[in-house]
Steps between C-alpha positions, in 0.01 A plus 500: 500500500734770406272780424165682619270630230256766616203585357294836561188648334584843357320733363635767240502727816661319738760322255827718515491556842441113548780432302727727698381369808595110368849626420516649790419208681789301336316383175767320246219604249167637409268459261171686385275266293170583342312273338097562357230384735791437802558793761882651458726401707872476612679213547845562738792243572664411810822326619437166720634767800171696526260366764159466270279609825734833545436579145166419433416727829664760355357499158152467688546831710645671215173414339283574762671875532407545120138461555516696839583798252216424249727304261348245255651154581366185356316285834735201464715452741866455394641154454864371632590170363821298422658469172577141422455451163689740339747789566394833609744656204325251256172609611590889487704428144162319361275869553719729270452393130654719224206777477473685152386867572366709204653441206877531573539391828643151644525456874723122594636452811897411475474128548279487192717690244366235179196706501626805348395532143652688182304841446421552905640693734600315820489541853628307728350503861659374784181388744579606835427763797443829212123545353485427197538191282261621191209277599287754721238726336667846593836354356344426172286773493817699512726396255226472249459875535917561507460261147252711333636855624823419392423421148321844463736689716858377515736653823825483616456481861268363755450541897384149613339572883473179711691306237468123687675208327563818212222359217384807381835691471648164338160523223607851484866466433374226235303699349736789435534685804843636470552519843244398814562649886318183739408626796406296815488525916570082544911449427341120392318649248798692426728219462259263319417784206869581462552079408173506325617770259844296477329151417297755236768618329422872623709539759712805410206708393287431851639661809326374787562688841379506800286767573147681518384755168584800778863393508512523088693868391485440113395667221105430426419200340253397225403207664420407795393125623377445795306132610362615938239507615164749444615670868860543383440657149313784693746534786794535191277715315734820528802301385360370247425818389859638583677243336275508166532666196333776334284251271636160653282198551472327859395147501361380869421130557314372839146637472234294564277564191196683770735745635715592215270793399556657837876472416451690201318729661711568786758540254360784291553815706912400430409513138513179381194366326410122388641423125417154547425165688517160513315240788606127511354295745334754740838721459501854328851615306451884441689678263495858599628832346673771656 
């Protein structure tokens, strides 16, 4: 019995912070799956180490505080249970396919390089602590809108806020981005877009730092990415404004697809004003202009 697999109902509300909350609890790995007709969840692995009763009280409470502040979580309780037939890395390997996005893009994970194909730009995803792996709805959303922007409007340089594992400034870079600053707050996320961009072939036109958009004293830039959450777009509202452009486009990923026309509209008074949008799986990508 050398792992524990965990299993917790999350909602779309509740999964980031759940996911956090798994690594923090000394998860070798988490994954989201969503499936029609079956309520999302995560599944988390253990080492043997972990007591199961320790953990699965924790997970419980940690659910329990969610609803005490009005958040949606799924009724079932979450499930510990040992992993005999198969290891956890197996298991975690077998939920990232190679994911074609729009009409360019090719997201593999690096232990499944034969998938690349002639005429497709690839990126390669390392799976690990960093959101985002391609496969969730604001993800998509967003590099389907980077995809079509960029073939109308071409740039030379990109702001990528809250980069994660780096997916959007890698798409960037492959699509032309001359040069791509990747911003974010977790030095994981940090370290694990900086070898993303490397296994991508990017690597010398993405410089990923550690840092917040206040910290960034550049020149504007045309583009900005940024994949938070609906709270965090409004709280980086005035750097987002700073660090735009005259005439740039700003790409945010994260809404739920009810409250992104309160983004929008909580973003007008710092002049930027909705050029497009994109919703995938309850998710809304907006594509604003400044």
């Amino acid at each position: 019995m050398p792992f524990w697999e965990v299993t917790v109902p999350a909602s779309a509300e509740v999964s980031e912070g759940l996911t956090n909350f798994l690594w923090e609890q000394g998860a070798l790995g988490v994954v989201e799956e969503e499936a029609p007709g079956v309520s999302p969840r995560l599944r988390a692995f253990f080492p043997e180490a972990t007591s199961a009763t320790a953990l699965s009280r924790a997970v419980g409470d940690y659910l329990a505080s969610l609803r005490a502040l009005g958040l949606s979580v799924n009724g079932e309780e979450p499930r510990v249970a040992p992993l005999q037939d198969e290891p956890w890395a197996e298991a975690w390997r077998q939920a990232f396919a190679p994911q074609r996005v729009g009409r360019r893009l090719l997201i593999i994970p690096p232990w499944d390089s034969a998938a690349a194909q002639n005429g497709l730009m690839t990126i390669v995803i390392e799976p690990g602590r960093a959101f985002g792996t391609g496969s969730h709805g604001s993800t998509r959303g967003c590099l389907l809108l980077l995809e079509a922007l960029l073939d109308r409007f071409p740039v030379t340089r990109a702001l990528d806020i809250g980069t994660g594992t780096g997916i959007l400034a890698i798409a960037a870079a492959a699509l032309g981005v001359a040069r791509v600053t990747a911003l974010d707050t977790d030095p994981d996320a940090v370290a694990a877009a900086g070898a993303n961009a490397t296994r991508s072939g990017v690597g010398e036109r993405i410089g990923c730092t550690l840092a917040d958009a206040v910290g960034v004293d550049e020149p504007p830039f045309p583009l900005i990415l940024a994949n938070l959450l609906a709270g965090s777009h409004l709280s980086h509202a005035s750097e987002y404004q700073r660090l735009l452009s005259s005439g740039g486009h700003l790409i945010l990923g994260g809404n739920l697809s009810e409250e992104a026309d309160s983004v929008v509209r909580a973003l007008a008074p710092y002049d930027f004003t909705l050029a497009d949008r994109t919703d995938v799986d309850g998710w809304a990508a907006l594509l604003l202009r400044g």
